[in-house]
N, C-alpha and C positions, 0 to 999 in steps of 0.2 A: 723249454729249450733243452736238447740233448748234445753233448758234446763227446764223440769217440773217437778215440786213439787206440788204432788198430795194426798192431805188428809194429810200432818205430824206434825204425832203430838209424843210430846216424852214424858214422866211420869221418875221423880227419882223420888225413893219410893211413898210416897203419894201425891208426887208433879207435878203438869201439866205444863211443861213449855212451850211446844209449844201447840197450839190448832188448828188443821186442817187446816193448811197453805196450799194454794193453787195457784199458781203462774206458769204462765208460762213466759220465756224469749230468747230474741233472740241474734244474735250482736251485743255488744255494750257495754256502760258502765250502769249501775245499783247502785245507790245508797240504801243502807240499814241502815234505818234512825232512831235512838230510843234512848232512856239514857240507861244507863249500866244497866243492869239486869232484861230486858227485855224477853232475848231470842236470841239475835242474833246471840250470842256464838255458842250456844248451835245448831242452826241451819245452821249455816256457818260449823259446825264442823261434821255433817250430810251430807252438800252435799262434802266435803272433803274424805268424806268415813273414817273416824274415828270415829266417832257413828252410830251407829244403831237407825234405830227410834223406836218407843214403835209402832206406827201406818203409814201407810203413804208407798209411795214409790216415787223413783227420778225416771226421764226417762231421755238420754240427745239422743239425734235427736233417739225418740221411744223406745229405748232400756233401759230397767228397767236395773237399777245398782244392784240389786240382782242379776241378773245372768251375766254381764258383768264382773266382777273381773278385773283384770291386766289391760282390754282396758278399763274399765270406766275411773280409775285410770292414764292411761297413758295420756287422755286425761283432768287430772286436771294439776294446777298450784295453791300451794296454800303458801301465805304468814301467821303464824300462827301472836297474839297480840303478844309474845314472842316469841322471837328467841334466842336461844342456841350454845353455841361456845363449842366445847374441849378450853384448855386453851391456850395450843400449838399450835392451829391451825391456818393458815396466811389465808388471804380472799382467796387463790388460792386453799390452804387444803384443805377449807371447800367446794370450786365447784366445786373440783376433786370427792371427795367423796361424793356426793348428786349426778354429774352424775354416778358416782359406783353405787350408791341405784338406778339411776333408770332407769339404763340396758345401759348405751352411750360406746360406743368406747373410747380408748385412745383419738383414731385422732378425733370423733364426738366430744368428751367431750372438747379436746383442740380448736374445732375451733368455737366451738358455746359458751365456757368462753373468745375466746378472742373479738369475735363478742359483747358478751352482754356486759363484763365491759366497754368497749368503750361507751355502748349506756347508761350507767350507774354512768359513769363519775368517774371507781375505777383505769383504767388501771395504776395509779402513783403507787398504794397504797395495791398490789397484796399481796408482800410481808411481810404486817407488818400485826405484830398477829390479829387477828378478836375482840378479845375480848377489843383493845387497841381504836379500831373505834369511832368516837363518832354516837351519836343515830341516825343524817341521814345517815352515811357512812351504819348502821348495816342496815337499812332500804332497801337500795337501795340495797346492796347485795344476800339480802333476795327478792326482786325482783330478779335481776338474777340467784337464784337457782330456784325462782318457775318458770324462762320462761327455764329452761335448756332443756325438753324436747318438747318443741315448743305446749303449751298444747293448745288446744282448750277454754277453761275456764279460767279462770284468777279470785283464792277466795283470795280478802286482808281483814284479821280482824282488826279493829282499826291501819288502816298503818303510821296516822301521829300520835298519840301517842306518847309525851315529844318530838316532833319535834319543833323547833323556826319555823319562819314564815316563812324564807328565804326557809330554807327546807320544810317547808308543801308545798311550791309553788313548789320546782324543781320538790320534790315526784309527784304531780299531771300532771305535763307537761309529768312529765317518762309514768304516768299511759293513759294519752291523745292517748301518742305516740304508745305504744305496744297496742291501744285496736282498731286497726285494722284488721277486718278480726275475731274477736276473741271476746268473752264475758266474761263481767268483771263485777264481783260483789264487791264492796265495802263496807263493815258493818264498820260504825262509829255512835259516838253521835256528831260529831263535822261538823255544816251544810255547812261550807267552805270549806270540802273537798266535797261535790258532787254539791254543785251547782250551779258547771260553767261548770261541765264535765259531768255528767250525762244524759245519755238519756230520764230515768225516776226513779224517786225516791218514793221508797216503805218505810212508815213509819212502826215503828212496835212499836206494846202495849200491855201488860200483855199476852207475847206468839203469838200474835195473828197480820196479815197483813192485814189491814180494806183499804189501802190506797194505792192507786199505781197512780200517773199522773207525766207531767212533769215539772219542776218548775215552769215556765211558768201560768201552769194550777192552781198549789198550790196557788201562787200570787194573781191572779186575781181573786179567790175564797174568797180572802181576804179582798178584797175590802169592806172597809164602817165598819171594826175593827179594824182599825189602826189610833189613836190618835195623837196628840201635844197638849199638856195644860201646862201653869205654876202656880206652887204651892209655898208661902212661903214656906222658909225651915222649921220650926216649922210645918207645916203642912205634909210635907211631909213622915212622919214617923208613923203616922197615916193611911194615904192614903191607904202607899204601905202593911199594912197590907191584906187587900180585894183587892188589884188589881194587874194584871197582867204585870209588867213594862219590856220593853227591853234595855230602857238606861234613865241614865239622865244627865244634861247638866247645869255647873251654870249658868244666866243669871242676871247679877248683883246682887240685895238681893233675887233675888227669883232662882225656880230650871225647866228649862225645862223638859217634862216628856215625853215619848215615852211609848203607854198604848194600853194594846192589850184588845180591851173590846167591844161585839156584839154593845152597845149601848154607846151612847155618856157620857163618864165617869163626867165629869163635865162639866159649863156653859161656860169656856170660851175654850175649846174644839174645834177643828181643826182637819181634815181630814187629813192622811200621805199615802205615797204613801210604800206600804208594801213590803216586801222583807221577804228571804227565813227564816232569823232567826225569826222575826213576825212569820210563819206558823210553826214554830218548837216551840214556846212558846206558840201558841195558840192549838195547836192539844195537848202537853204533860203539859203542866200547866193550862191555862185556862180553857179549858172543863174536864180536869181529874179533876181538884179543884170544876167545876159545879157539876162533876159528884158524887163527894165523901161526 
């Protein structure tokens, strides 16, 4: 399965939210990495086939989704940030009628819901209202309505969204497990969700995809920007005025500092070994604050 995204770009009114995105992708899982209000939305919701672009076209293995209709569509799965229940409706409701929308058999619809909530972990919990779920139950559900008709594509927008930790972990072993055979795009700002499962992670910034490699490649890109210093507390609040921090750490009267900076931020300054949230604070904070 090939997925391209050629030229798009999208305009509300005066405003340019995507800018000539250009990306191609294959099998796998996809990481789409950015803070909220970037564009991811708004781009996830394009190759969904629920917006139009202002510019641009999708192709998925060659065939432009303009003129594909029903088979583009058949071949997506798409988890939206929000999911929606009627109030009445039990998790079995809601899978009955999403394979209704989107053309199953009785007997297909009953045997591919009883397939997925198994691999889903709902089959206890078919019957109790949907709306009653807590936020991994509604998640995970919302997975097996986007896998109901075995899509080729796999679009989640922000999937761990108010998930505890427990459930960000199941949610990605779920996402690990179905992204066989099949491509999976994931749009989050949260860098724990892509990168232990992503094949490669695409950053995105004011509309725009400048960045595509694999963690791996993000990391070691890193090297020789990633700090350890300690600062009185008194000092500290100062500091982090001008600097880029990812944590810090007391250290009896003083404060360990973890500092994302090209150059060696202070004298008593030490070399760390850099990791994926370092390259998600140094691409959206560091060089945007250089840049601005």
């Amino acid at each position: 399965m090939e997925l391209t995204i050629e030229g798009i770009s999208k305009n509300f009114k005066d405003k340019n939210v995507l800018k000539e995105i250009n990306i191609k992708l294959e099998n796998g899982v996809y990481g789409l990495l950015g803070p909220n209000g970037v564009g991811k939305t708004t781009l996830i919701r394009i190759l969904a086939d629920i917006l139009e672009p202002s510019k641009g076209n999708v192709f998925i293995d060659g065939e432009n989704k303009r003129t594909c209709g029903d088979e583009y569509r058949s071949k997506i799965g798409y988890l939206p940030q929000e999911i929606s229940f009627y109030s009445d409706f039990t998790g079995l409701d809601y899978l009955q009628y999403v394979s209704a929308l989107k053309g199953l058999s009785k007997n297909q619809a009953k045997n591919k819901i009883d397939e997925l909530v198994q691999s889903v972990g709902l089959q206890d919990d078919l019957k109790r209202k949907a709306i009653t779920y807590s936020g991994g139950m509604k998640r995970r559900l919302g997975i097996a309505q986007a896998l109901l008709n075995e899509p080729k594509v796999l679009i989640l927008d922000e999937p761990t969204a108010g998930l505890d930790p427990y459930e960000c972990i199941k949610f990605r072993n779920i996402i690990s497990a179905f992204s066989k055979d099949r491509l999976v795009l994931l749009s989050t700002h949260i860098v724990s969700d892509v990168d232990c499962i992503a094949k490669q992670i695409m950053m995105m910034e004011n509309g725009k995809i400048d960045r595509k490699a694999t963690a791996e490649e993000y990391i070691k890109s890193m090297e020789g920007c990633v700090w350890i210093c300690e600062l009185p507390m008194d000092k500290l609040v100062e500091f982090q005025k001008k600097a880029v921090i990812s944590n810090v750490i007391p250290k009896g009267n003083k404060m360990e500092i973890r500092v994302i900076d090209e150059k060696k931020p202070i004298s008593n300054a030490v070399p760390a070994i850099p990791n994926m949230e370092d390259v998600y604070l140094y691409v959206f904070n560091y060089l945007s604050g250089r840049d601005a």
